[in-house]
Residue frames relative to the residue before (quaternion, step in Angstrom):
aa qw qx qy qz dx dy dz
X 1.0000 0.0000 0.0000 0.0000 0.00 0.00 0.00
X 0.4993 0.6546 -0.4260 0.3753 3.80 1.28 -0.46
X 0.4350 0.6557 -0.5022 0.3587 3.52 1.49 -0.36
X 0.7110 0.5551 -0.2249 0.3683 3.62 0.68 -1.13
X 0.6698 0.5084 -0.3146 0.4404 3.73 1.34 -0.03
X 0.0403 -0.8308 0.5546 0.0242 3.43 -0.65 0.47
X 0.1236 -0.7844 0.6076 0.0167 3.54 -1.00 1.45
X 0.2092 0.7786 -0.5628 0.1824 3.35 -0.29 0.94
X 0.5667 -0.7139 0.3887 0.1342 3.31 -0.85 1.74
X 0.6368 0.4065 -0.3215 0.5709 3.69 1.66 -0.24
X 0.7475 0.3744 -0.3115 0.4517 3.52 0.53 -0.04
X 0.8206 0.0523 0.0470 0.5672 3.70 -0.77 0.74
X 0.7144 -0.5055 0.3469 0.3372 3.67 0.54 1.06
X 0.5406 -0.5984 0.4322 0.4036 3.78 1.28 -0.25
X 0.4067 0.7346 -0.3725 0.3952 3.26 1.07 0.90
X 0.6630 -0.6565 0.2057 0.2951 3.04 -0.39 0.88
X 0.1008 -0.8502 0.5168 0.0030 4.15 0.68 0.78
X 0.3821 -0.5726 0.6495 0.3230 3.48 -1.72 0.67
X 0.7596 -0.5112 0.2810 0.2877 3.74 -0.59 0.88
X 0.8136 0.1332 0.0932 0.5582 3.45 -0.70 0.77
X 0.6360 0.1819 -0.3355 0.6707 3.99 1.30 0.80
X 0.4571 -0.5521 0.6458 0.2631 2.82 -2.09 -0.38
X 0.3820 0.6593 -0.4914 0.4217 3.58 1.24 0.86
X 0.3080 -0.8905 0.3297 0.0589 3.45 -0.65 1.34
X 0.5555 -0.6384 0.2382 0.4766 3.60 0.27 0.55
X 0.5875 0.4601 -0.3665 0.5557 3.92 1.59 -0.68
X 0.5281 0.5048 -0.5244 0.4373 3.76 0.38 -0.25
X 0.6759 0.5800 -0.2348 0.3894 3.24 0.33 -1.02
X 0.8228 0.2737 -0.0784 0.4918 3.02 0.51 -0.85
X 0.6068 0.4413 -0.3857 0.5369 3.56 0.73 -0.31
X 0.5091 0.6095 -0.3691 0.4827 4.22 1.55 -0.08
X 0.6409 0.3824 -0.2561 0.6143 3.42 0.88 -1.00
X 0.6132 0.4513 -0.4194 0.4943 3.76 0.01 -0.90
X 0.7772 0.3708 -0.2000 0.4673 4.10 0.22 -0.67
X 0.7152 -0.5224 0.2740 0.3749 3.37 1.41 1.06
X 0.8207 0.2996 -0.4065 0.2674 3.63 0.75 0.06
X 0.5172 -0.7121 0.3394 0.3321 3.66 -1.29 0.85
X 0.8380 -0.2250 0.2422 0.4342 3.43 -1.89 0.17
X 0.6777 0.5079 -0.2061 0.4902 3.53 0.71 -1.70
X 0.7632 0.2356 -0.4036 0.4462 3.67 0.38 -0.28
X 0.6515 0.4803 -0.4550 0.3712 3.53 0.68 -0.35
X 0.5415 0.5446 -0.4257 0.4786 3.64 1.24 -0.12
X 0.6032 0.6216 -0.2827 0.4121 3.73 1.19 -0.49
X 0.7209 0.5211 -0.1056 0.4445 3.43 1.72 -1.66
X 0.5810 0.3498 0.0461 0.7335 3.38 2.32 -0.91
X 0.0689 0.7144 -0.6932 -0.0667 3.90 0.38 1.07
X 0.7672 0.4304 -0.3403 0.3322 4.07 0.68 -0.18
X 0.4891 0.6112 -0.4616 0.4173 3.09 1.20 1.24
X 0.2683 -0.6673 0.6032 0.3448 3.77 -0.95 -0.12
X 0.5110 -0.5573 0.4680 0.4574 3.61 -1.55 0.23
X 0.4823 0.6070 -0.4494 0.4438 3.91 1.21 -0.28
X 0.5854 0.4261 -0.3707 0.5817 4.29 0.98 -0.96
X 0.6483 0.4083 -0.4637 0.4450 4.42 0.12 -0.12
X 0.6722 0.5788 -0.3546 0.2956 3.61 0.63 -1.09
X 0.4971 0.7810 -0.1771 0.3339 2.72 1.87 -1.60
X 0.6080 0.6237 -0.0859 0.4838 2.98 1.17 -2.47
X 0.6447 0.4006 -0.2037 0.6184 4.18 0.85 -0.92
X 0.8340 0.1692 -0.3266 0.4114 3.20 -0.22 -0.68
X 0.5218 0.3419 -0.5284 0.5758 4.16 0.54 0.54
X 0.5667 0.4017 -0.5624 0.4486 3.81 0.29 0.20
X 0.7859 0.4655 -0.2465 0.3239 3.48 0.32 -0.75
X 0.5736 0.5809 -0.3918 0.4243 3.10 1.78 -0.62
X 0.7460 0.3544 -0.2432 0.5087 3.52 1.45 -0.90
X 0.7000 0.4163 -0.4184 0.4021 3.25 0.34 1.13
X 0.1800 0.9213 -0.1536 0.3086 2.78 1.77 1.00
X 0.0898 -0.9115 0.3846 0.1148 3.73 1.07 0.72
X 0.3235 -0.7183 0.6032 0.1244 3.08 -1.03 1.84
X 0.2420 -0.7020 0.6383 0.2031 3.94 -0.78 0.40
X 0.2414 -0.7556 0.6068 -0.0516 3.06 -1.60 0.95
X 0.2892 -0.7919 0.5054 0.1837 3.34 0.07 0.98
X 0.5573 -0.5867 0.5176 0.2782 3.83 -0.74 1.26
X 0.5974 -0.5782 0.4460 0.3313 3.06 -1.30 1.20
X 0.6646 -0.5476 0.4732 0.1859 3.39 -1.51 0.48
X 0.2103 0.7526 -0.6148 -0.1072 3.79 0.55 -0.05
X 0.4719 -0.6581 0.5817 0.0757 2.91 -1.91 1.11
């Protein structure tokens, strides 16, 4: 779905965007976080798909991804 994101230093300051808009990936998300659903943000954004929000979740999630580190070795 990361196909659907676009980061482009001329558009929106280089902020992450849902492809082919100027709708940022925190707008998006900080809507749902604040209680509203897919169906209304498709209502607030008729040029979006519900496949360009998942998108919006699943690059949040990709960057909040925890790398593990295995604990130093003591010798």
């Amino acid at each position: 779905m990361l196909h659907r994101i676009s980061i482009d230093s001329k558009i929106c300051h280089g902020q992450a965007c849902i492809k082919g808009t100027r709708i940022p990936v925190y707008r998006i998300l900080h809507m749902l976080a604040n209680g509203d659903t897919i169906d209304d943000l498709l209502e607030e954004y008729p040029s979006i798909t519900r496949e360009d929000i998942l998108a919006c979740i699943d690059y949040a999630a990709e960057l909040t991804e925890e790398q593990i580190v295995p604990d130093e070795v003591v010798a």
